[in-house]
N, C-alpha and C positions, 0 to 999 in steps of 0.2 A: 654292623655292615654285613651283607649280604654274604655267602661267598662267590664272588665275581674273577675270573680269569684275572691275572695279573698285567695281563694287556690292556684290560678293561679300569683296573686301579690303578693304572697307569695314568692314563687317557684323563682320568677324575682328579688325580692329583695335581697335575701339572703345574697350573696358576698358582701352586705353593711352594713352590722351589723343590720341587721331589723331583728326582729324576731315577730313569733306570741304569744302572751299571750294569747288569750281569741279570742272566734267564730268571735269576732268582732272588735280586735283589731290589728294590725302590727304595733313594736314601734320599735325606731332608741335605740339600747341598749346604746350607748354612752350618751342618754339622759336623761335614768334613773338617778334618785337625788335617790332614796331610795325604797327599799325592804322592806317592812313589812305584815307579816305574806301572805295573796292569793290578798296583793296589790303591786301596783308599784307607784310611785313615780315619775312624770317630773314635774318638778317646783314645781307649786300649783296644777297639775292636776292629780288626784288619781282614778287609773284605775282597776279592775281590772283582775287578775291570773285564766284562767281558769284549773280545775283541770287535764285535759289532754295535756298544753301547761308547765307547772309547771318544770318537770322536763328536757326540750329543754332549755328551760331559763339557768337557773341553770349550765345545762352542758356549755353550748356558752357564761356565765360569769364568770364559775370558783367556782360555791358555788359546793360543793357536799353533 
């Protein structure tokens, strides 16, 4: 893969449950273990929630 702006691998992922958390992060949502408070959870690796990415999460898993 090219190197492409993260907005752009963003934009490409989508249709696979990736979504953006944070300026610098795109995560496989079906990988998330756990939600706590502006963190995410996959396995052991604790990421976090940026506060303009927060509520896309939320809606494309169903919290409201």
């Amino acid at each position: 893969m090219p190197n492409l702006p993260l907005t752009d691998t963003e934009e490409l992922l989508a249709p696979y449950k990736m979504v953006r958390i944070h300026k610098s992060y795109i995560v496989n949502v079906s990988a998330i273990t756990k939600i706590e408070g502006n963190t995410v959870r996959i396995n052991d690796q604790v990421l976090p929630i940026g506060r303009n990415y927060k509520e896309t999460l939320f809606q494309l898993i169903g919290f409201n």
